[in-house]
C-alpha positions as CSV (number, residue, x, y, z in Angstrom):
1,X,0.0,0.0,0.0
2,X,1.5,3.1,-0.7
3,X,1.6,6.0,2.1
4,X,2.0,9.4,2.9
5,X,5.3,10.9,4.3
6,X,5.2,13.2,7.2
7,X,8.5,14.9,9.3
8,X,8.0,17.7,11.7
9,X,9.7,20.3,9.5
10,X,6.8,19.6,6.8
11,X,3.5,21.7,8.3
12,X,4.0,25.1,7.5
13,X,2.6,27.4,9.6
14,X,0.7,29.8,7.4
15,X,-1.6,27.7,5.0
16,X,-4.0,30.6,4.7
17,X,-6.9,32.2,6.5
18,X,-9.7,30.6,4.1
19,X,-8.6,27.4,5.7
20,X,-9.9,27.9,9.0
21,X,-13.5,28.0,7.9
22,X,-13.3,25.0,5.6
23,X,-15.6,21.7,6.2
24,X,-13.5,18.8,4.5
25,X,-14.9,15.7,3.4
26,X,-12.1,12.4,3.6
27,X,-13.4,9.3,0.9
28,X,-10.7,6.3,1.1
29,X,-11.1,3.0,2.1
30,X,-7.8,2.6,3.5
31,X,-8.3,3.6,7.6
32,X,-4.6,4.6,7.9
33,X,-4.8,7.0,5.0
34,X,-8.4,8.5,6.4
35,X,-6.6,8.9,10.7
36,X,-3.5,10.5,8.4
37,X,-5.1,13.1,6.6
38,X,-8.2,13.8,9.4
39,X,-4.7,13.8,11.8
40,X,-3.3,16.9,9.7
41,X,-6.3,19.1,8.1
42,X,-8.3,18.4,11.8
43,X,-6.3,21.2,13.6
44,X,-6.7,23.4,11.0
45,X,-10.3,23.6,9.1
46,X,-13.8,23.9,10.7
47,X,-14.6,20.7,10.2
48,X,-13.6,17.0,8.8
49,X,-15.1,13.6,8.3
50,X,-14.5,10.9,7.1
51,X,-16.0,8.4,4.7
52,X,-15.0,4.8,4.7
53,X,-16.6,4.0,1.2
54,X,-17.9,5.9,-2.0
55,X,-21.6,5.1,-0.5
56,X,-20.7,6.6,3.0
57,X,-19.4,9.3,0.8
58,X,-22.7,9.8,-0.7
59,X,-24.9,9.7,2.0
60,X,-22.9,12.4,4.1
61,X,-23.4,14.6,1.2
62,X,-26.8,14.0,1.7
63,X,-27.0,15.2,5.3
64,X,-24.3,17.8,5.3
65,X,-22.0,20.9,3.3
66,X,-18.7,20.5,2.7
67,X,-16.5,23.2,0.8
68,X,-13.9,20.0,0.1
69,X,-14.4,16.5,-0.7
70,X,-10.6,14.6,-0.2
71,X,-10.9,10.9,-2.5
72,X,-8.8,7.9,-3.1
73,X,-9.0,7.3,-6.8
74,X,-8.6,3.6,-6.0
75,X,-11.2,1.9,-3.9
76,X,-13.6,-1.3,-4.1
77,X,-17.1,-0.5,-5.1
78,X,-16.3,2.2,-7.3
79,X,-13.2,3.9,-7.9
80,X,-12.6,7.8,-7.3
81,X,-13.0,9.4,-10.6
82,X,-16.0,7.5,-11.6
83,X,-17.8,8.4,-7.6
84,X,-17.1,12.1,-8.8
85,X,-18.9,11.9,-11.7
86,X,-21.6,10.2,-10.8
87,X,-22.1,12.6,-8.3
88,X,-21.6,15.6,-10.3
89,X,-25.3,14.4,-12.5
90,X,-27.3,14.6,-8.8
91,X,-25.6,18.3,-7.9
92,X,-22.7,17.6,-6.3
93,X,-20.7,21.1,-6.4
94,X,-17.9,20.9,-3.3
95,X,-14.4,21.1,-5.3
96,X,-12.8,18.1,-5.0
97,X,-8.6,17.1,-4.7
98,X,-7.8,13.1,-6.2
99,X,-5.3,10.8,-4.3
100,X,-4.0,8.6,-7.2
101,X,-0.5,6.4,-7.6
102,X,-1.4,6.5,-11.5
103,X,-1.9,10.4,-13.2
104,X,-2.0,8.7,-16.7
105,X,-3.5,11.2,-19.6
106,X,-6.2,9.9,-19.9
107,X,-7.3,9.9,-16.0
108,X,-6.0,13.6,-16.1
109,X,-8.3,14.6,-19.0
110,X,-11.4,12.6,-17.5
111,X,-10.8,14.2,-13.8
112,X,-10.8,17.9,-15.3
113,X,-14.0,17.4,-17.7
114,X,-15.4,16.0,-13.9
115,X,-14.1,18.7,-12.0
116,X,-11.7,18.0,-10.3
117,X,-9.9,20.8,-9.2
118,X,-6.1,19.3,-7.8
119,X,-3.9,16.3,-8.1
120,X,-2.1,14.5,-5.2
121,X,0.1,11.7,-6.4
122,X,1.3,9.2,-3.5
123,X,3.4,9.1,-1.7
124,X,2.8,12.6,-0.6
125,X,4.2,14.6,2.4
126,X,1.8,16.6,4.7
127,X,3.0,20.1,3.5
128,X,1.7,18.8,-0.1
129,X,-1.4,17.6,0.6
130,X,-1.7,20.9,3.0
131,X,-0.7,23.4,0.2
132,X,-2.8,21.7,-2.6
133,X,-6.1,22.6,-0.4
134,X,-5.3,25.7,0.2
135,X,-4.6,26.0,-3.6
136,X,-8.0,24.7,-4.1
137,X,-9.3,26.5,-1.7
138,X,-8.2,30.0,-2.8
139,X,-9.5,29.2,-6.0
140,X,-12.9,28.8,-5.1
141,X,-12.9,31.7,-3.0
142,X,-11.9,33.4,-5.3
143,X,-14.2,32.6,-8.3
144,X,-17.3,33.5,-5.9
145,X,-15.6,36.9,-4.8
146,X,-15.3,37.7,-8.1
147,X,-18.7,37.1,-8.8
148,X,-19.8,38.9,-6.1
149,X,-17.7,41.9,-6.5
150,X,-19.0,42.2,-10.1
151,X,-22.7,41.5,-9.2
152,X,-22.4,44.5,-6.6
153,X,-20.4,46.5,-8.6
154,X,-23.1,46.0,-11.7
155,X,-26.3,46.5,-9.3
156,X,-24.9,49.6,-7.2
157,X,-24.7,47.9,-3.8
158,X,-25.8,50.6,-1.1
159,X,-22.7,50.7,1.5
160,X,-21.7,52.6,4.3
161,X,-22.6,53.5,7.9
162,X,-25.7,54.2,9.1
163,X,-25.5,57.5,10.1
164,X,-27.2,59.7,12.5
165,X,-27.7,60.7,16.3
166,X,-31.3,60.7,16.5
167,X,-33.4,58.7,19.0
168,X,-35.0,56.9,16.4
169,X,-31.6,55.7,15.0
170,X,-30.4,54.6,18.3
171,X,-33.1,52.2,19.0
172,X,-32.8,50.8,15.3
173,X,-28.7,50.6,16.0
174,X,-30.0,49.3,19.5
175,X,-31.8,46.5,17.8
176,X,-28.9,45.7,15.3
177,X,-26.8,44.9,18.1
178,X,-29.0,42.7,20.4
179,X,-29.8,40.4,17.2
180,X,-26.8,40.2,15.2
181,X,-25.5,36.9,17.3
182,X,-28.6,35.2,16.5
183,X,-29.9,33.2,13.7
184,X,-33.2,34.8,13.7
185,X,-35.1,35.8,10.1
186,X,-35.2,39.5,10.5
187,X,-38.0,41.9,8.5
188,X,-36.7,45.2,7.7
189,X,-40.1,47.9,6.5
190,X,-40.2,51.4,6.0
191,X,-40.4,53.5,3.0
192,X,-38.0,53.5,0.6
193,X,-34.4,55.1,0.9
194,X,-34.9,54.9,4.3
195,X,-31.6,52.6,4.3
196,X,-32.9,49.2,5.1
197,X,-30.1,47.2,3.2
198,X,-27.7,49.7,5.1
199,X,-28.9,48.4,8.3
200,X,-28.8,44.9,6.9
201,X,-25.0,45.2,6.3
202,X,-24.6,46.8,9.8
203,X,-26.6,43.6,11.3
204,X,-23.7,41.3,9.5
205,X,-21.1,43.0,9.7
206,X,-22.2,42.8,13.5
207,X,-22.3,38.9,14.0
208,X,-20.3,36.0,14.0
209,X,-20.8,35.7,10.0
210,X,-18.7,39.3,9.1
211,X,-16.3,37.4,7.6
212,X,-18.7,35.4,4.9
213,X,-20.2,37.0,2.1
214,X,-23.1,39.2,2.2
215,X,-25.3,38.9,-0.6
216,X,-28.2,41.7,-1.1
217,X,-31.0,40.7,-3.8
218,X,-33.7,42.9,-5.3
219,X,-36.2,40.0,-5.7
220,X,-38.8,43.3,-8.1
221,X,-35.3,43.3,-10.5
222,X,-35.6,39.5,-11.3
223,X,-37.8,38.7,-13.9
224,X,-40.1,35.5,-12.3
225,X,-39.0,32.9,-15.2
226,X,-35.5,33.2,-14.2
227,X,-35.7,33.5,-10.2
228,X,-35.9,30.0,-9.5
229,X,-32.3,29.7,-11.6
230,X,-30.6,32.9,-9.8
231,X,-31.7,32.2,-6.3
232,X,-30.7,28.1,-6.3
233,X,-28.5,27.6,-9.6
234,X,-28.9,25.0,-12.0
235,X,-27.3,22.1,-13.9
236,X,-25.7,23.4,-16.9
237,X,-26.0,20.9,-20.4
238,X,-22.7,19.8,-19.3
239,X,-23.4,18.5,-16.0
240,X,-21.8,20.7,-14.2
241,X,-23.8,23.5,-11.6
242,X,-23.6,27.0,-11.8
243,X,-24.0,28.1,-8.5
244,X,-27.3,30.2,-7.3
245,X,-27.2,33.4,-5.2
246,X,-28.2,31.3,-1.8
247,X,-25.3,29.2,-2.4
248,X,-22.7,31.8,-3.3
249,X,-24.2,33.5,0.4
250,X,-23.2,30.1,2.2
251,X,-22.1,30.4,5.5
252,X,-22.9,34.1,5.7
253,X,-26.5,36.5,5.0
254,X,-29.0,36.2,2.4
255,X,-30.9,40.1,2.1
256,X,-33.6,39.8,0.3
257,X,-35.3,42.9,-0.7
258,X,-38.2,43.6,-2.1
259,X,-40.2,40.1,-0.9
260,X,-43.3,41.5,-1.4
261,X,-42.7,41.2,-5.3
262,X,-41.5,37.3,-5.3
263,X,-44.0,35.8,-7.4
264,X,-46.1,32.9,-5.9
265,X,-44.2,29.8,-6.5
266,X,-41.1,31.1,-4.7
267,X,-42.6,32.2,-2.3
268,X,-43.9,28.4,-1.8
269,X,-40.3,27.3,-2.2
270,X,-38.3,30.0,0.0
271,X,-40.7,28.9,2.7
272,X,-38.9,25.2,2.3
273,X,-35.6,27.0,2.1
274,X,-36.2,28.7,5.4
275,X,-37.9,25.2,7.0
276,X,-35.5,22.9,6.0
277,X,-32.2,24.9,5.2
278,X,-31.9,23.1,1.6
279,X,-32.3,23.9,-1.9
280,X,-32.5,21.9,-5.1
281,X,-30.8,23.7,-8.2
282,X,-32.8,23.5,-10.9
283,X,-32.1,20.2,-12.5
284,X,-30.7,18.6,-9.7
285,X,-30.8,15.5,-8.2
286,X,-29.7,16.3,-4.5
287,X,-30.7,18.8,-2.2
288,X,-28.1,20.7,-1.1
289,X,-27.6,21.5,3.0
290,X,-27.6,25.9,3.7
291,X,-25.9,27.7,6.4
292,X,-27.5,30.9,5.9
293,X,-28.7,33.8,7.9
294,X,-31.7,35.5,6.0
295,X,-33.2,38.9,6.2
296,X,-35.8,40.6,4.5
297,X,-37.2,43.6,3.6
298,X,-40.2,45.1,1.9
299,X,-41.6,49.1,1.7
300,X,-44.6,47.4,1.1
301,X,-47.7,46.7,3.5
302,X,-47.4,42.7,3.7
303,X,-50.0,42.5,6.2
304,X,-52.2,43.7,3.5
305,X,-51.1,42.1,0.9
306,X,-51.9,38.6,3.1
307,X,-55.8,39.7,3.5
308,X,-55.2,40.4,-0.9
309,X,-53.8,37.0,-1.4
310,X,-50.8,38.5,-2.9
311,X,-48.6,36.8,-0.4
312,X,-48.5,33.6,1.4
313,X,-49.8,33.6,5.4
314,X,-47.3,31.1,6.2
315,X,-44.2,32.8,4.8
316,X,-44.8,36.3,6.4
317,X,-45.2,34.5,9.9
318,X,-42.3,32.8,9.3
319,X,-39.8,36.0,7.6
320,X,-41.5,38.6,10.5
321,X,-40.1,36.7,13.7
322,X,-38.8,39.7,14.1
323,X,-39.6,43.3,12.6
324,X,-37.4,46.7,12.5
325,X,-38.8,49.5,10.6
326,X,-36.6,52.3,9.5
327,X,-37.9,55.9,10.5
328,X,-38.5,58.2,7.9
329,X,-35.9,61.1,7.2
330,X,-38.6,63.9,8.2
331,X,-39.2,62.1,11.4
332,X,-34.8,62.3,12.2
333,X,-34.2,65.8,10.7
334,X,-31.6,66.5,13.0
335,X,-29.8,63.7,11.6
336,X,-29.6,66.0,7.8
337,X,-26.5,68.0,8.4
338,X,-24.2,64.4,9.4
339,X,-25.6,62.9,5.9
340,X,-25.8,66.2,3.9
341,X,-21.6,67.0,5.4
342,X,-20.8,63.1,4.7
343,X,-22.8,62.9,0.8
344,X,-21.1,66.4,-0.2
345,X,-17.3,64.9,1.0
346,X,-17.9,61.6,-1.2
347,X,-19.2,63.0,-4.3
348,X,-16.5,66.2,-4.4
349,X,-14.1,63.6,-4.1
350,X,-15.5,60.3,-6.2
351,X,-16.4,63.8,-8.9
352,X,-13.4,65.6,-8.5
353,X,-15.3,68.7,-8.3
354,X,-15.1,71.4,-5.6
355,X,-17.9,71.0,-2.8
356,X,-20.5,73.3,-2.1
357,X,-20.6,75.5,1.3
358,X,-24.0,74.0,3.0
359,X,-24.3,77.3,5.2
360,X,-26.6,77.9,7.6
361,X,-29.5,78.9,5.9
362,X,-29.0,75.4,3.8
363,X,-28.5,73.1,6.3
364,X,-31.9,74.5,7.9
365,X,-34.0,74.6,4.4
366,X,-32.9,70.5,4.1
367,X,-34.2,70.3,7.9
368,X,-37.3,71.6,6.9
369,X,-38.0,69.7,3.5
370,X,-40.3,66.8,3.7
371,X,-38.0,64.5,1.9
372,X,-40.3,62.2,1.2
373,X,-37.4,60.1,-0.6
374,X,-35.7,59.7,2.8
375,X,-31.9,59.8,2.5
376,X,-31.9,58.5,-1.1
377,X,-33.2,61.5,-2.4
378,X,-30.6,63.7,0.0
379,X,-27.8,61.9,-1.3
380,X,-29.0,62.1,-5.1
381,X,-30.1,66.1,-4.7
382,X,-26.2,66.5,-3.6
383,X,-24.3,64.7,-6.2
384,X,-26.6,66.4,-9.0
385,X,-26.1,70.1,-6.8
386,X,-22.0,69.0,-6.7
387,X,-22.3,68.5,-10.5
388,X,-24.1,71.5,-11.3
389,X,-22.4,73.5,-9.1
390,X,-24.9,74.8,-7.2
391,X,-28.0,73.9,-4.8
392,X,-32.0,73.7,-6.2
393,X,-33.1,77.2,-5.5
394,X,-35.8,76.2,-3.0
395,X,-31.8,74.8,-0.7
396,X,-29.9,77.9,-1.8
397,X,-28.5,80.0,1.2
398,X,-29.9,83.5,0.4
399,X,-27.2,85.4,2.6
400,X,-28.4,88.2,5.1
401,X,-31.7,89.8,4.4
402,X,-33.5,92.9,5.5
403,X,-36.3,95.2,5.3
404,X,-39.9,92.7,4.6
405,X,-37.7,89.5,5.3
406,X,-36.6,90.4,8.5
407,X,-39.2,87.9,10.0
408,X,-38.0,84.9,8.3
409,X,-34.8,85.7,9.5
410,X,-35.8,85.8,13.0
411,X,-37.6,82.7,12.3
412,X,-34.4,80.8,11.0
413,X,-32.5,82.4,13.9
414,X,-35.0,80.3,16.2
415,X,-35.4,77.7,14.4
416,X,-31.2,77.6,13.9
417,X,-31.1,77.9,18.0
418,X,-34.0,74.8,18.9
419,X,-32.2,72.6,16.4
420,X,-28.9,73.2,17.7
421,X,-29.9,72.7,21.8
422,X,-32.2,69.3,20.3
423,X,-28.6,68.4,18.5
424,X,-27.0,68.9,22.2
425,X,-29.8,66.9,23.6
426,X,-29.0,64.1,20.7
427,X,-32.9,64.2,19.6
428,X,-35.0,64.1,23.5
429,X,-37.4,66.8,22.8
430,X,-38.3,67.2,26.6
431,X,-34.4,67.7,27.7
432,X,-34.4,70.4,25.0
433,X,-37.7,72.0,26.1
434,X,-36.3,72.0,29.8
435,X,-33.2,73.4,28.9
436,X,-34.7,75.9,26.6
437,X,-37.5,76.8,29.5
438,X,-40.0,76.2,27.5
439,X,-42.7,73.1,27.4
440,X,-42.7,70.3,25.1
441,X,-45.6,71.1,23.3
442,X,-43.9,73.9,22.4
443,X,-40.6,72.3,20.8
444,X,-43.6,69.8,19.3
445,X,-45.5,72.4,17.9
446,X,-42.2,74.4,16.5
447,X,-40.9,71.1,14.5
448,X,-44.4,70.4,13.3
449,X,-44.8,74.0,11.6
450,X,-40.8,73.4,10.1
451,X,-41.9,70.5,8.9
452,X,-44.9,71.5,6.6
C-alpha cells in the first residue's frame, strides 16, 4: 500500500486564513490513510469527516456541506474518478482534490471534464497535501468573490454606515446589536431610501458571519421565469452547476429585498428554504444543505397584501419573527447635516469637483423639506447640486436679508437655535424643552410648523 510521508519540518505554519472555515470531506477506504489526513487538516479547518466507502461518501453529502471533498482514486465498489462523476449528474458542487498512484492522460483529461480541481500523487508529504487545499481552496474563494464583486459593482450595492444621532436611530442601532449573534429571520419595513439594506449590512457585519459574504438581492429586479435559476443555480448541459445566489451566500446573509414582489411559487419554495435549510438547483438530483442567515425587507404593507392574497400567510409569519422599521428622514431631521456634510465629501471627491458651502440657511432649508425620498433622495439632490455646481433654489443660502424678510430671519434664527440645543440633547425633545424653558408642546409644535 502506498503511504503518505510526514517529518515535523513539513507543516508550514501559514496555509492561509480561508482554511480555518473550511468543512472537508475524507473518501478512502484505507483507515490509515483517512486517521492520516483527518490527523493533519483536523487542527486546521472547521470541520472533517470521514468516509469509509464511496456510498458513505454519498450519504454524508446527503446530510451535510462540505467546501472540500478529499478521494482515493482507487477503492472497491467504485473507484474515485468515476464516484465524482456520478455525483456531479445529482448536484454535487464541493471542489474536490484526487489521491491517485497513477496520473495517466487519460485519468488527467477525464478528472478535469469532472471537475476536479487538484492532483495529489502518492506518496505525498503533509505540506503537499496541505498546500494543494489551500490551492484549491483560494480558488474557489476566489471565483465566488469575483462574482460577487462584479454582481455588486453592476447592481450599485448601497454601502456605508448608518449614520445619524437621532433617537429613532439609536433604537434601530440598539436593535442591530442585540440580534446580530442570533440566527433569527429579520423583516426590515419602511419607505423606501430609508436605508434598510444599510442596516442589513450593519446587522452582518455585527455577527459572527462578518467574515462570509453578504449577498443583497432585489427579488422586483428578477424577472419570475429566471428567479428559480438565480436564487438556487442549476445544472448546466454539461453537467456541471452553476451556483445560485443562496449558495454563493453560504455560510454568511441572504438580504432579500423587495419580498413583497416574489411571485407565488417562490414564495412556496423560499418557505422550504427557510424550514429545512436546503435547496434543489434546478435540475438537480440532490438537495443541497444551507448555512445561511436571511433577512428581509419590503416598503410594502405585507400584512395587506396577506388579507389580498398576494402573499402567502405562512411565509410572512415565518420572515417577521422579528420586525425593524426604519424611521423616515422627516421624522430624524436632525440627523440631515451628518448625511448632507458626509454625501457632499464623497461625491466632491469620487467627482473631483469642488464641494459646495451648506451654510446655515442650507442646512436649515434641508431640515425643513419633507423629503419624502428619505436619505436617497438627499444623497441624489447633492451629487446632482455637486455637479451642477450649485443647490435647487428652494436649498440655496440667500445670505443676510432685510427690510420685509426680517421675520423669516428671526424665524431661521430660532429655528437655527432649537435645532442646535435638540442636537445637544442628541434628539430628546423634553431635555431640550427644559433646557430651553420652554414646554414640550412647544418644541412639538415648532418642528411640526418646520416640517410643513
Amino acid at each position: 500500500m502506498d503511504t503518505a510521508k510526514i517529518t515535523d519540518s513539513d507543516s508550514p505554519d501559514d496555509i492561509g486564513t480561508k482554511l480555518a472555515g473550511a468543512s472537508v470531506l475524507v473518501v478512502d477506504d484505507e483507515p490509515g490513510m483517512r486517521n492520516f489526513l483527518t490527523k493533519i487538516l483536523g487542527p486546521r479547518v472547521k470541520r472533517v469527516e470521514q468516509a469509509a466507502s464511496p456510498r458513505e461518501a454519498t450519504q454524508k453529502l446527503d446530510e451535510a456541506h462540505f467546501d472540500l471533498v478529499i478521494v482515493d482514486n482507487v477503492m472497491p465498489e467504485v473507484t474515485g474518478l468515476n464516484w465524482v462523476i456520478e455525483q456531479r449528474r445529482k448536484g454535487f458542487f464541493a471542489d474536490t482534490i484526487l489521491i491517485t498512484a497513477y496520473a495517466d492522460l487519460e485519468t488527467a483529461i477525464t478528472a478535469l471534464r469532472a471537475g476536479v480541481s487538484d492532483f495529489v500523487l502518492k506518496p505525498f508529504r503533509a505540506n503537499q497535501i496541505l498546500s494543494a487545499v489551500e490551492r484549491t481552496l483560494d480558488r474557489k474563494y476566489l471565483r465566488r468573490d469575483n462574482v460577487l464583486l462584479r454582481r455588486e459593482l453592476h447592481g450599485g450595492a448601497e454601502r456605508g454606515p448608518l449614520l445619524g444621532k437621532s433617537e429613532a436611530l439609536r433604537e434601530v442601532r440598539g436593535m442591530l446589536s442585540k440580534l446580530a449573534p442570533l440566527p433569527t429571520p429579520l423583516l426590515f419595513t419602511g419607505e423606501s431610501g430609508t436605508g434598510k439594506e444599510l442596516a442589513a449590512r450593519q446587522l452582518h457585519d455585527l455577527s459572527d458571519r462578518a467574515e462570509a459574504p453578504f449577498v443583497a438581492v432585489n427579488c422586483a429586479a428578477i424577472s419570475p421565469e429566471h428567479m428559480a435559476a438565480e436564487l438556487f443555480g442549476t445544472i448546466t448541459e454539461t453537467g456541471r452547476l452553476k451556483p445560485g445566489l443562496l449558495l454563493l451566500a453560504d455560510g454568511g446573509t441572504l438580504f432579500l429585498d423587495e419580498v413583497a414582489q416574489m411571485p407565488g411559487p417562490m414564495q412556496a419554495a423560499l418557505l422550504r428554504v427557510l424550514e429545512d435549510q436546503r435547496i434543489r438547483p434546478v435540475g438537480a438530483e440532490r438537495e443541497i444543505p444551507l448555512n445561511l442567515r436571511f433577512l428581509f425587507a419590503t416598503n410594502a404593507d405585507l400584512p395587506a397584501a396577506v388579507s389580498a392574497g398576494h402573499f402567502r400567510a405562512d411565509l410572512y409569519h415565518r420572515i417577521n419573527v422579528v420586525e425593524i422599521t426604519m424611521p423616515p428622514l422627516r421624522e430624524r431631521s436632525e440627523d440631515i447635516v451628518e448625511l448632507a456634510a458626509l454625501f457632499m465629501r464623497q461625491f466632491s471627491t469620487a467627482l473631483g469637483m469642488p464641494a459646495l458651502e451648506l451654510d446655515e440657511e442650507t442646512l436649515l432649508k434641508l431640515r425643513r423639506y419633507d423629503w419624502p425620498g428619505n436619505v436617497r433622495e438627499l444623497k441624489n439632490m447633492i451629487e446632482r447640486s455637486v455637479i451642477l455646481g450649485a443647490f435647487p433654489e428652494e436649498f440655496a443660502g440667500q445670505g443676510r436679508v432685510t427690510g420685509s424678510r426680517a421675520l423669516e430671519t428671526l424665524d431661521l434664527v430660532t429655528q437655527r437655535h432649537i435645532l442646535h440645543v435638540l442636537d445637544l440633547c442628541e434628539g430628546n425633545r423634553a431635555e431640550a424643552a427644559r433646557r430651553l424653558g420652554v414646554s414640550r408642546k412647544t418644541i412639538d409644535r415648532k418642528m411640526a410648523a418646520w416640517s410643513e
